[in-house]
C-alpha positions in Angstrom: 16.9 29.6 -7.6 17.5 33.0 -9.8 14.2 33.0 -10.6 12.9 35.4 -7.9 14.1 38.5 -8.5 12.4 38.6 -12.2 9.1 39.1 -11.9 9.3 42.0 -14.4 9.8 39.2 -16.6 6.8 37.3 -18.4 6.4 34.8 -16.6 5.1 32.2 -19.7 7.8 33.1 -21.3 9.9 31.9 -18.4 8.6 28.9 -17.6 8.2 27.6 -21.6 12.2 28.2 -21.4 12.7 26.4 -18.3 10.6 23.9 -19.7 12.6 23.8 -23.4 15.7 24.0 -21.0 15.2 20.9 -18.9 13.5 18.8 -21.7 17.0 19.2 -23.7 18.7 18.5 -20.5 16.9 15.5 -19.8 16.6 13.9 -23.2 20.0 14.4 -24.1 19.4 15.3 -27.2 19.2 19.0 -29.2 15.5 20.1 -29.0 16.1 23.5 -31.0 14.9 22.4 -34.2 11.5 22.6 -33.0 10.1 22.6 -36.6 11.3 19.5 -37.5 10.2 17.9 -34.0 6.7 19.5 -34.4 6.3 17.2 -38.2 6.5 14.1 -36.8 3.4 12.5 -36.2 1.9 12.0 -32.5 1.8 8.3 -32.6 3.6 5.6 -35.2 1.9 2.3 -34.3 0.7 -0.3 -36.9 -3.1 -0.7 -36.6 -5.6 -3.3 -37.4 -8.4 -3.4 -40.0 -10.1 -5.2 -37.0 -9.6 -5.3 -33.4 -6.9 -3.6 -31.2 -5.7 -4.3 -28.1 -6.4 -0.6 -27.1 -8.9 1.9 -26.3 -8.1 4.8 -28.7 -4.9 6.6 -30.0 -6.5 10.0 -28.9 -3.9 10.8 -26.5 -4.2 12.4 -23.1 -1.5 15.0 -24.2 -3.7 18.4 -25.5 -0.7 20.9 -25.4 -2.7 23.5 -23.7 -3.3 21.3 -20.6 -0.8 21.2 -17.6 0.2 20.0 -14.1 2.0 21.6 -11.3 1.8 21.4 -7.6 1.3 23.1 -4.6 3.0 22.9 -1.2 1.0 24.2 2.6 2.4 25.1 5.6 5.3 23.9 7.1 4.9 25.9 10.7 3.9 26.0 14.2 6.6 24.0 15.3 7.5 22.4 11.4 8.9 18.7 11.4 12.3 18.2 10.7 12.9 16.6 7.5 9.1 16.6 6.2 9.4 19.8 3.3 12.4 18.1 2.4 10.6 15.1 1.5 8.1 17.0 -0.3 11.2 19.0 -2.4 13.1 15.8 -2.9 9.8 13.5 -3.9 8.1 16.7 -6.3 11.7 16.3 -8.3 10.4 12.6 -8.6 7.0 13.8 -9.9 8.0 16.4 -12.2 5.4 19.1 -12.5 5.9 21.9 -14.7 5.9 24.5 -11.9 5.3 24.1 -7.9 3.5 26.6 -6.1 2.9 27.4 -2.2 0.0 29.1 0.1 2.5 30.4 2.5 3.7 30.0 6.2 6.9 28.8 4.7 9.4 29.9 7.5 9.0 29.9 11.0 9.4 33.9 11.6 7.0 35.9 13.6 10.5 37.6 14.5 11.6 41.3 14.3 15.1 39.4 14.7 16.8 40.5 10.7 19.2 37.4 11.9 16.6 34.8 12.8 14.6 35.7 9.7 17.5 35.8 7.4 18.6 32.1 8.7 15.5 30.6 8.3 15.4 32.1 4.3 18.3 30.8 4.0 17.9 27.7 5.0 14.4 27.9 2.9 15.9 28.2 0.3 19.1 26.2 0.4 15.7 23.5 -0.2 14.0 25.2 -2.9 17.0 25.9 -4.9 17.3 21.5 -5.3 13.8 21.6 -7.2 14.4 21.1 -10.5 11.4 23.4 -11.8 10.5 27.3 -10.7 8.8 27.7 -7.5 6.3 30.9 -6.3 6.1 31.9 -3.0 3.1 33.2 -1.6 3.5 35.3 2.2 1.8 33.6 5.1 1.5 35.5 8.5 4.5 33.4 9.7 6.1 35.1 6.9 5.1 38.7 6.2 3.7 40.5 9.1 5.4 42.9 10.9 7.0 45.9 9.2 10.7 43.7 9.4 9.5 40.9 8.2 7.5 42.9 4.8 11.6 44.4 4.6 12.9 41.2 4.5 10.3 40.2 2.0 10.6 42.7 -0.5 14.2 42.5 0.0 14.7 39.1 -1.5 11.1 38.4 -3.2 10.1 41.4 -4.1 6.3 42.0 -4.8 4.2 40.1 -2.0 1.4 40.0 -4.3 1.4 39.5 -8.0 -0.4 37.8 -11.1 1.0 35.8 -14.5 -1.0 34.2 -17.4 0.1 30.5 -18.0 -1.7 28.8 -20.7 -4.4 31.2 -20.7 -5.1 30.3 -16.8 -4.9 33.8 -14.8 -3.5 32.9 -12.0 -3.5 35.7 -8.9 -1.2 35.6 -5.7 -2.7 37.7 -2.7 -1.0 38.3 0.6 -4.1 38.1 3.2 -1.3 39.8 6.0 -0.4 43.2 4.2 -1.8 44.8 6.3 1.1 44.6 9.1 -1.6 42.1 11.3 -2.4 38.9 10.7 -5.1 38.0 8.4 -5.8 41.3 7.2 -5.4 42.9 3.4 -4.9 46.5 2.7 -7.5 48.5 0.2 -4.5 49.1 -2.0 -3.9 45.4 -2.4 -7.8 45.2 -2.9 -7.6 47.6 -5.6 -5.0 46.1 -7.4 -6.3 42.6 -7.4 -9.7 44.5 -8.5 -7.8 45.5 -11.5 -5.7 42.9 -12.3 -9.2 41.0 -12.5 -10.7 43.4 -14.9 -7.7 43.7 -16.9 -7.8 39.6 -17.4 -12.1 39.4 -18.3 -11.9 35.7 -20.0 -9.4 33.3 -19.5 -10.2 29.8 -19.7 -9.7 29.4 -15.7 -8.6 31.9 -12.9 -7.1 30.1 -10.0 -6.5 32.1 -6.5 -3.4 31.3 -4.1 -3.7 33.0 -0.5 -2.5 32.1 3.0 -5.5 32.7 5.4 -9.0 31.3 4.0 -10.9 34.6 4.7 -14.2 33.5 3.3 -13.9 31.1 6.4 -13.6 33.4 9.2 -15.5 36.5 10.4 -14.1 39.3 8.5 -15.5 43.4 9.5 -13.4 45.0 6.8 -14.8 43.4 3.6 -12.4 43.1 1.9 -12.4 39.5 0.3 -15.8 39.9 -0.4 -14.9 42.7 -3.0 -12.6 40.7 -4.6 -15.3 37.4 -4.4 -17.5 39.3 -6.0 -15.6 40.7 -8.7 -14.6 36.9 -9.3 -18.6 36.6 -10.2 -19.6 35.3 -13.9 -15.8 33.4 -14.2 -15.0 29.8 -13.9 -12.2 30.1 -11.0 -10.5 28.1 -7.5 -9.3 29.4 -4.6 -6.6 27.5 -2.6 -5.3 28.6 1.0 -3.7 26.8 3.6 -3.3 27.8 7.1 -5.6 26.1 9.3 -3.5 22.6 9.0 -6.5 20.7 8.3 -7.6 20.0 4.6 -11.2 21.0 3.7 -13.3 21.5 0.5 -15.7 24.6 0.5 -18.4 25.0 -2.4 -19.3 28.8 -2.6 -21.7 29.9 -5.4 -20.7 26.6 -7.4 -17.5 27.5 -7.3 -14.8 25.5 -4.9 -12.5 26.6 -2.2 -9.9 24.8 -1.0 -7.9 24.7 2.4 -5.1 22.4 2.1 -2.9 20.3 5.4 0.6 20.5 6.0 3.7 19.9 4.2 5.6 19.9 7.4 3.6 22.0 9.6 2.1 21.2 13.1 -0.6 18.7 12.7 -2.6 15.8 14.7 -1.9 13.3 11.9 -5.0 11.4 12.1 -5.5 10.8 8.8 -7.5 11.9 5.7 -10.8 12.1 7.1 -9.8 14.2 9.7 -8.2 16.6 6.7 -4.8 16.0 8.8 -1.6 14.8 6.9 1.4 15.6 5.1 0.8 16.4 1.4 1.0 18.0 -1.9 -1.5 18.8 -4.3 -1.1 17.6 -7.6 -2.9 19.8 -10.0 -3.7 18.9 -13.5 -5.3 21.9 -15.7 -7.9 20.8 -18.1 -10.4 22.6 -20.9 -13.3 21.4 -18.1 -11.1 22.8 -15.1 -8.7 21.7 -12.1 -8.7 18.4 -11.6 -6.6 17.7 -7.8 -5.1 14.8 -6.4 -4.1 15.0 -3.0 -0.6 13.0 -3.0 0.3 12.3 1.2 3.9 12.2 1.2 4.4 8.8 2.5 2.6 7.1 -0.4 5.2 8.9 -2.6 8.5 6.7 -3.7 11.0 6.7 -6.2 12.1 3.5 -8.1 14.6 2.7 -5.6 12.0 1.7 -3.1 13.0 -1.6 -3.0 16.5 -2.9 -4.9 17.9 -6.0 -5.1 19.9 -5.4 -1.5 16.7 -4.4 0.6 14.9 -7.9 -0.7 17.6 -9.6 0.4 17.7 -8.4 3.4 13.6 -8.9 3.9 14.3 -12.8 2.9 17.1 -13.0 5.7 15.1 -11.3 8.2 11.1 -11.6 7.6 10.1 -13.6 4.7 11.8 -16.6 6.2 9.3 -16.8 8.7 12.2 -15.4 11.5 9.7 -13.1 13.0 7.2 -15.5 12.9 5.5 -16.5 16.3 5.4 -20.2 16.1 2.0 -22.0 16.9 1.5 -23.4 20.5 0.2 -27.2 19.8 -2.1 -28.7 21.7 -2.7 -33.0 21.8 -5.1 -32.9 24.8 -9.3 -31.9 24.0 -8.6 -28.8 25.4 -5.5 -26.4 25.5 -4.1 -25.6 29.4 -0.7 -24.5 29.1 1.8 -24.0 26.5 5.1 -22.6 25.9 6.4 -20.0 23.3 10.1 -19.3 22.5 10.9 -16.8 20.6 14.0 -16.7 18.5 14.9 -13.6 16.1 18.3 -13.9 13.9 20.1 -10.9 12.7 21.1 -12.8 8.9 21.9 -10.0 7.6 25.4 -7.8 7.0 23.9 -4.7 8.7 23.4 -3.7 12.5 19.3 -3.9 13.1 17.0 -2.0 15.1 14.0 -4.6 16.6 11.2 -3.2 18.7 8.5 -5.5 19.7 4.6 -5.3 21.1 2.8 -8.3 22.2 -1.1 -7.7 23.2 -2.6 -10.8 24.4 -6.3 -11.5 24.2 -8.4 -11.9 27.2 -8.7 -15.5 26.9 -5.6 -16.1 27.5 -2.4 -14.9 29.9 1.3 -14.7 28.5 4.2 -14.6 31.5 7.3 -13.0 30.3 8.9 -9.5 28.5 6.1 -8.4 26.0 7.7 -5.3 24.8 10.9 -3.5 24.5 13.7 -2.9 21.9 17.2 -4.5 21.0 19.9 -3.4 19.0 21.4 -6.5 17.0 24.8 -6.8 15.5 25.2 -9.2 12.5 24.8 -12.5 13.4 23.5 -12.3 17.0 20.4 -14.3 18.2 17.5 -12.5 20.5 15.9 -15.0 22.8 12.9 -14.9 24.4 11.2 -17.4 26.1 6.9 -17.2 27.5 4.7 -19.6 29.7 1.0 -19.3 28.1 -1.8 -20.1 29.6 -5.7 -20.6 29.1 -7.5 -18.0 31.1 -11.2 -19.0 30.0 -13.4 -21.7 29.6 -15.0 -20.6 26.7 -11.3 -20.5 24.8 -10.4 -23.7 22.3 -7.9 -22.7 20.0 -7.3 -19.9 17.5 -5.6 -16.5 17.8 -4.0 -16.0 21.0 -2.2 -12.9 20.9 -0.4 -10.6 18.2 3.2 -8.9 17.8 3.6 -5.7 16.4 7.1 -5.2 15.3 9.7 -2.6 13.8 12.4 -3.6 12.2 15.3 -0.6 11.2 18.5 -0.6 9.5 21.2 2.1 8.0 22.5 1.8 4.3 24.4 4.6 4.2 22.8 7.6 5.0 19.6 5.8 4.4 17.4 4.6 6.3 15.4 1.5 5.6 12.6 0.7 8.0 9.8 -2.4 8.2 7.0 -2.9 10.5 4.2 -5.6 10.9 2.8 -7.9 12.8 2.6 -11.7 13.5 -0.4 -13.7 15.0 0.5 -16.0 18.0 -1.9 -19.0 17.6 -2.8 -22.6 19.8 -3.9 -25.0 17.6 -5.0 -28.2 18.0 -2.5 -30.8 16.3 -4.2 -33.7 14.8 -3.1 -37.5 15.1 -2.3 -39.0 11.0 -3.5 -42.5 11.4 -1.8 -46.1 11.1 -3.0 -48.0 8.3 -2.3 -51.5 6.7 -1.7 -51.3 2.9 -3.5 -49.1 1.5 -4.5 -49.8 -2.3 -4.4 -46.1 -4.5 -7.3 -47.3 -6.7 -9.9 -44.2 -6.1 -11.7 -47.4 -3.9 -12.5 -45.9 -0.3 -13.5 -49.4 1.2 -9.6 -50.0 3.1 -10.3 -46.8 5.1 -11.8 -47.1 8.2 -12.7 -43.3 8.7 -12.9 -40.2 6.9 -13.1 -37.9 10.1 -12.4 -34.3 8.8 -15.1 -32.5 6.8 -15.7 -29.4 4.7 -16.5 -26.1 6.7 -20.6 -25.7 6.6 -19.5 -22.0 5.3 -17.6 -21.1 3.1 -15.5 -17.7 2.5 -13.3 -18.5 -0.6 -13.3 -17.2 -3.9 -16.7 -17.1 -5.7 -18.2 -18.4 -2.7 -21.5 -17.1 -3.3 -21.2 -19.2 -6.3 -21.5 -22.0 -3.5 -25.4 -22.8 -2.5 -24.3 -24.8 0.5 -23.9 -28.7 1.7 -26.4 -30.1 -0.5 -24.5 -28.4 -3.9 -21.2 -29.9 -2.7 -19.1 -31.2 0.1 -16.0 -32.8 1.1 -14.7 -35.3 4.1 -11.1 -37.1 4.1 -8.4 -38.5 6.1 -4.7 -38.7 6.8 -2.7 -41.8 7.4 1.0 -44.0 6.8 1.4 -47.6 6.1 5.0 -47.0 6.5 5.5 -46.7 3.3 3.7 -43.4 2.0 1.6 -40.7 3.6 -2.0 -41.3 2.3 -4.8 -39.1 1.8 -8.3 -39.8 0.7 -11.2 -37.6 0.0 -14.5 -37.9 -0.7 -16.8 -35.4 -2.7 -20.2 -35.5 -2.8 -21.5 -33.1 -5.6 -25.0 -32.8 -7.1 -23.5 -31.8 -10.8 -20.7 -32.5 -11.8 -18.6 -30.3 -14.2 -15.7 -32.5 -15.6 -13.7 -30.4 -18.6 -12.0 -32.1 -21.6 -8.7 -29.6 -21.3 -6.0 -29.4 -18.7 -7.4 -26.5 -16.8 -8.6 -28.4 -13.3 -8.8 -25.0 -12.0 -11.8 -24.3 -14.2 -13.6 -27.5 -13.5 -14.6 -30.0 -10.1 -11.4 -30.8 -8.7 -10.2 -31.3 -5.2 -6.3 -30.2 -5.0 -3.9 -31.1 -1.5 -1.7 -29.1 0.3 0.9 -30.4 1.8 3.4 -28.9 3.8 6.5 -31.8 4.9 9.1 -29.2 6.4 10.5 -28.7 9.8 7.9 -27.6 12.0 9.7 -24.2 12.5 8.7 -23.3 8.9 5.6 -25.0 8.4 4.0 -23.3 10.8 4.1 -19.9 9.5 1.4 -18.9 6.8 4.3 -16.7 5.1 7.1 -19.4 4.8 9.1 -19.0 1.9 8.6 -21.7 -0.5 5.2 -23.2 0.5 3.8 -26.3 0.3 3.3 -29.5 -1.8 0.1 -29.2 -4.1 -1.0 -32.0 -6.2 -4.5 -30.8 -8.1 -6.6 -34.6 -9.4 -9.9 -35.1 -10.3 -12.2 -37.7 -12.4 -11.6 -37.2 -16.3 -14.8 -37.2 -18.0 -13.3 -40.7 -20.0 -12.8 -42.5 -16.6 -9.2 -41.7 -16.4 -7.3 -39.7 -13.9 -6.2 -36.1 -14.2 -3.6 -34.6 -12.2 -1.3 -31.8 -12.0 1.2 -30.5 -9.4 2.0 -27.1 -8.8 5.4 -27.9 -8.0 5.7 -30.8 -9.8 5.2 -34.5 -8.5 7.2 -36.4 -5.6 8.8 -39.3 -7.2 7.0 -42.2 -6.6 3.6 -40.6 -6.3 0.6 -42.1 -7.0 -3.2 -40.2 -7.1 -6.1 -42.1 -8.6 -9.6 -40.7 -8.8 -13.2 -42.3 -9.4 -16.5 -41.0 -10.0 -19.2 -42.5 -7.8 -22.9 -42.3 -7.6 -23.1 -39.3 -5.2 -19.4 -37.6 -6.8 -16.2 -38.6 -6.8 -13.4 -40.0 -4.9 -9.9 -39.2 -4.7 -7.1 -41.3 -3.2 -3.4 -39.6 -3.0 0.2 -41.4 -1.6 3.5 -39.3 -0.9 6.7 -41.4 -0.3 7.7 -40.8 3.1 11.3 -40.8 1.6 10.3 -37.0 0.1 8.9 -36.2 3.6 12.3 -37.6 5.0 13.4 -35.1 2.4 11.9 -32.0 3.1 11.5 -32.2 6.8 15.4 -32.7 6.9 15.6 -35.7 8.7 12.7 -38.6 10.1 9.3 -36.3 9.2 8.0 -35.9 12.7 4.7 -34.2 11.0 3.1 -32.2 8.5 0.7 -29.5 7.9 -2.4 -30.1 5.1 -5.3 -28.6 3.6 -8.0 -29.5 1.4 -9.4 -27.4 -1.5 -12.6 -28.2 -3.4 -12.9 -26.4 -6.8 -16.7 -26.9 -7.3 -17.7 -25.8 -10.9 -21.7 -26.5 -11.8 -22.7 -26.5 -15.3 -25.0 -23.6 -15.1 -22.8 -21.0 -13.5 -19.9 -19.2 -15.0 -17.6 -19.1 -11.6 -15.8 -22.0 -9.9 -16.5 -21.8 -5.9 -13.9 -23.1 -3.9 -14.2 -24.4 -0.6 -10.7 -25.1 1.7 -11.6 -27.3 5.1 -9.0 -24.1 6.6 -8.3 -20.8 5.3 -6.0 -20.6 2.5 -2.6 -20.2 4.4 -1.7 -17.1 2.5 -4.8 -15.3 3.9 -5.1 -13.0 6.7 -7.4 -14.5 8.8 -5.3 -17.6 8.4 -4.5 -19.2 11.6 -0.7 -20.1 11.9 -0.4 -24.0 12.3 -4.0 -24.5 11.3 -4.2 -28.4 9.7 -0.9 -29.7 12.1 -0.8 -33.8 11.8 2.1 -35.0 14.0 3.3 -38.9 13.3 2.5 -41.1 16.3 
């Protein structure tokens, strides 16, 4: 950047010609005829005498308001590659000017070498921002008399003020003093009359390293310039302690901002302990600050075209996915687990794994460790699994945590996760005789499975319990078609004349035919079968399929005294189908979509979790064909 050695130079005028400069540069277009731009009108949009589907056309865009950003420390041992980041990710955001609170170089050095490196170096990053930067001096930067040298060699003035749209902004060095965290009187003086000398802008904002008004300080000097500060609207940000914490002061607020790169714990927000910048917009009211951490920032390339693809090939087709242990028996013993992960993609990948079992239940083999895949090659790995307890039945036996790395490039592109190993008990579809699809239930002789006595859906609250509505139904083949019947029992029912079951008392099916390897992930690609039917309120049949209907379907539904009754068949030729082969089994679920007259929600009640939910069991509703 040139911009450092002109500080004799106003800065508003400099940064309303950087700002002219890059707005030309971006647009493409000539911007000089500023007259003519400033005719046009703000907004040209065709309104109605009525309604319109927005909230005003009084802009958020007062000219006098602006935003810029402010970088902390990046010391104490600074991590590689995180101010970097913050450069490369504050060209994404644009502000109109960045800032700092100092401690921007390693130094603490009387080493002219050392300290002119890590300048360099400095500023080989600030020179890639696209917008002027101003550098305040920390006590890794300016403290000895070699350091100050250095300093004024190259920056100049180590405290300084500038008026941008009539916010007075003032930038003190709190280690003039040639020891840390101490300013000289002539510095105090100064900023004493630069104060006086600036009696009513619409804002004053302070920039310092050390957050004196939060440490014991004999000299006082920052309370001389606190109080001269007195009977203003102003804000105070510092840095230094790498941990992020709001101070209120006489109504007025002090800020001490985290790291941008610096030595930190990382524990998170609540601990005031993360990489970040501040995003500052200036308002008529004052500041208003939005802490953005670095790792929620991301361009538009975060995920293109090639990065999906290579998710598809490697997660979302349910590769990483720990296939459910089934179980025929009452109770689960022993199982096995093999797990297979395929490289599908065109890159070498990095795979680390965890796997924590739970104490119900012991796992025999590698649990953790990392692998480096080339294209195409399979990792095996193969566990015994046992029942540890006698209080376990089935569920959640254990969980993977898993990274997942590759290079494009120079770039890196990095998942992680996790995956839920589950036993589950697999359920027996019954033999039937021929079955008649007429809504009648009388050919069945059971309808074992039955609603949950709780439910945790959507509107569920909506949902007053057994006696306001219910469900049981069964699975079963005549060799012909896979049958299902259900039978609601509902104190009111709500029956729509439109199309939209989703809005009235319905009962859709899931119904998941595939190879057991998929089915038994919740995150599977595709997903299921699901055919929504219920009783029109003419006596007729209503049905709709979300992914159309298997040909040769059938689904028939009846009111009743107590409800309704619904009766569904599938050709096993489309299970033949999708399970790529003889169907050895499939996976199911029942949804009830109970909508009472009175009440303005639909609850629905599935017998298992909705499969795309996280507390989902993998495998839950398994039938295998006897």
């Amino acid at each position: 950047m040139k911009l450092r050695n002109q500080f004799n130079v106003s800065v508003f005028s400099m940064l309303a010609l950087v700002g002219v400069g890059q707005m030309a540069a971006h647009s493409g277009h000539d911007h000089s005829n500023t007259s003519q731009a400033s005719e046009l009108p703000r907004v040209i949009i065709e309104e109605s005498d009525t309604v319109n589907p927005w909230t005003g056309l009084d802009l958020n865009n007062d000219p006098s308001n602006f935003q810029f950003a402010i970088i902390t420390d990046n010391t104490t041992g600074g991590r590689e590659g995180v101010l970097e980041d913050a450069f490369r990710k504050l060209n994404w955001l644009q502000p109109e000017f960045v800032m700092s609170v100092g401690d921007l170089i390693q130094g603490y050095t009387t080493d002219r070498k050392q300290l002119d490196y890590e300048w360099n170096e400095f500023e080989g990053f600030v020179e890639k921002l696209q917008m002027p930067f101003f550098y305040v001096a920390g006590n890794h930067d300016y403290t000895n008399p070699v350091m100050a040298e250095v300093w004024k060699e190259r920056y100049g003035a180590s405290y300084y003020s500038f008026v941008y749209h009539d916010v007075f902004c003032l930038v003190l060095n709190s280690n003039d003093e040639e020891r840390p965290h101490a300013m000289t009187q002539e510095q105090v003086d100064w900023a004493l009359q630069e104060i006086e000398k600036h009696p009513d802008p619409r804002w004053t904002m302070i920039f310092i390293h050390t957050p004196l008004w939060d440490r014991d300080d004999p000299t006082g000097k920052w309370p001389q310039i606190e109080e001269a500060l007195q009977g203003r609207d102003f804000t105070v940000f510092a840095g230094h302690h790498h941990r992020y914490v709001k101070h209120s002061r006489k109504g007025k607020e002090f800020f001490t901002l985290a790291t941008t790169g610096g030595n930190s714990g990382l524990r998170g927000p609540r601990f005031g302990e993360f990489d970040h910048v501040v995003w500052v917009t200036m308002t008529d009211d004052g500041p208003i600050l939005a802490n953005l951490i670095l790792e929620g920032i991301w361009d538009e390339d975060v995920r293109d075209e090639e990065v999906r693809k290579v998710q598809d090939a490697l997660i979302d087709d349910g590769s990483l996915a720990l296939q459910p242990i089934l179980f025929r028996n009452d109770k689960f013993d022993t199982g096995e687990l093999s797990f297979r992960f395929t490289n599908d993609s065109d890159y070498p990948v990095e795979f680390e794994m965890q796997i924590k079992q739970l104490e119900n239940i012991a796992i025999k083999g590698k649990r953790s460790g990392s692998w480096s895949l080339p294209p195409n090659e399979v990792l095996t790995l193969d566990y015994e699994v046992e029942n540890a307890s006698s209080d376990f039945a089935e569920g959640i036996a254990a969980e993977m945590e898993w990274k997942l790395a590759f290079e494009r490039g120079e770039e890196p592109i990095r998942f992680q996760g996790s995956e839920s190993l589950s036993v589950v008990r697999e359920l027996a579809i019954q033999k039937a005789k021929k079955v008649t699809v007429d809504g009648e239930l009388d050919d069945w002789k059971s309808l074992p499975y039955r609603s949950p006595e709780l439910a945790d859906w959507h509107y569920h609250r909506r949902w007053e319990g057994e006696e306001d509505s219910r469900f049981e139904f069964g699975v079963a083949e005549d060799g012909e078609s896979l049958l299902v019947a259900v039978n609601v029992f509902d104190d009111s029912l709500a029956l729509s004349e439109d199309d939209a079951l989703w809005a009235q008392d319905s009962v859709a099916v899931q119904i998941d035919p595939r190879p057991r390897a998929l089915r038994g992930a919740n995150r599977s690609g595709r997903g299921p079968l699901m055919i929504n039917v219920a009783p029109g309120p003419d006596g007729s049949t209503r049905a709709r399929g979300a992914r159309g209907y298997p040909e040769g379907a059938e689904y028939v539904a009846n009111r009743t005294g107590y409800g309704y009754a619904v009766e569904i068949s599938i050709p096993l030729a489309y299970l033949d189908e999708q399970g790529g082969g003889d169907w050895d089994g499939i996976r199911l679920n029942v949804l009830l979509n109970d909508k009472d007259l009175e009440k303005d929600a639909v609850a629905r009640i599935f017998w298992n979790p909705s499969w795309d939910r996280d507390d989902a069991v993998p495998g839950s509703g398994s039938f295998y064909r006897r």
